[in-house]
Each structure stands twice: as C-alpha cells, then as structure tokens.
C-alpha positions in Angstrom: -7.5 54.3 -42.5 -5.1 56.4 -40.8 -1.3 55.5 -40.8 0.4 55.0 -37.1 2.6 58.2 -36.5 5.5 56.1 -34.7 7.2 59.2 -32.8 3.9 60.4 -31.2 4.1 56.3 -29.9 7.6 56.9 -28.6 6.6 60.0 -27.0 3.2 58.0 -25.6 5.4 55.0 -24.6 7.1 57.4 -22.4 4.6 58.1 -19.5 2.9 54.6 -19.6 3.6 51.8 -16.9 3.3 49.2 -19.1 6.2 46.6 -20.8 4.2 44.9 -23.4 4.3 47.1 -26.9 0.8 45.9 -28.6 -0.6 46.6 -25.2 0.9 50.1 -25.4 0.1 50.4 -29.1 -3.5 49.6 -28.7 -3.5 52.3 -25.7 -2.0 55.0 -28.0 -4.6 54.2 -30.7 -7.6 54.6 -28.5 -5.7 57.8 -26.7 -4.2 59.0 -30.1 -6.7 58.3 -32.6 -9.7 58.2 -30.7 -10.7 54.4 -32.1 -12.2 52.0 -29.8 -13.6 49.6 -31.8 -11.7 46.6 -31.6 -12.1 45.6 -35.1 -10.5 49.6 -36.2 -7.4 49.1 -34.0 -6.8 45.8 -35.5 -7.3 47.4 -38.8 -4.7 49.8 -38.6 -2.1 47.9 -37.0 -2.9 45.3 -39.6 -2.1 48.2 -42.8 1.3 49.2 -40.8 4.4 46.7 -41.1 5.3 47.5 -37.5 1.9 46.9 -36.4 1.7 43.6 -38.3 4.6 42.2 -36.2 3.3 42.9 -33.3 0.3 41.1 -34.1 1.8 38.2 -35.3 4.2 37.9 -32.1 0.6 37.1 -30.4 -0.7 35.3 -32.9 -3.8 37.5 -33.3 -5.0 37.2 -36.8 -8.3 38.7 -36.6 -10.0 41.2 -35.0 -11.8 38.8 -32.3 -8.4 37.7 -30.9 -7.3 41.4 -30.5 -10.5 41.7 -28.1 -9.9 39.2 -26.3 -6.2 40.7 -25.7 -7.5 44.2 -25.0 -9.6 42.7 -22.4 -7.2 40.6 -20.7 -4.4 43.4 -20.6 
C-alpha cells in the first residue's frame, strides 16, 4: 500500500470546508489516491502513524466503523 504524502494533505486541507482531520484525510485519499473502498482507506491510514491516531481518536478499529463514519460525514 501506498504511504500518505502529508504535504499534498496540507495543500488539500487548504481548499476544503471541513474541520474534522479524518474526515478531510479520508477526502484526500479518495481525491488523491483514487481509493474508495472503505476497507483501502482504512488500510492505509492504519500503515501510517499519523493516520493511526486519527483513527483511534474515533475509536474505529476496523474497516466497518470507518464506513459507517464516511457515511455519516
């Protein structure tokens, strides 16, 4: 799996309305990277340490709880 490039996310988090960083992360990956798939986004922000925490701030520790998120964001 790819690794998150964090400055392209800077530059992303730039021209977004929203507050809420997994929110905006999940955004970039699907804008970024091209992923959809709920279980691949959780994937990769699982592999990344930045990504982890901003998982575990939600509590999500599988892929199911980061669909229900992307769905209710």
């Amino acid at each position: 799996m790819r690794k998150l490039d964090w400055n392209e996310y800077k530059e992303f988090k730039k021209y977004t309305h929203k507050e809420d960083k997994l929110a905006i992360a999940v955004d970039f990956i699907k804008s970024y990277y091209n992923i959809y798939a709920a279980s691949d986004v959780y994937e990769m922000l699982s592999e990344d340490e930045i990504g982890k925490m901003l998982l575990e701030k939600r509590a999500i520790k599988e892929a199911e709880d980061l669909e229900n998120f992307m769905f209710k964001s």
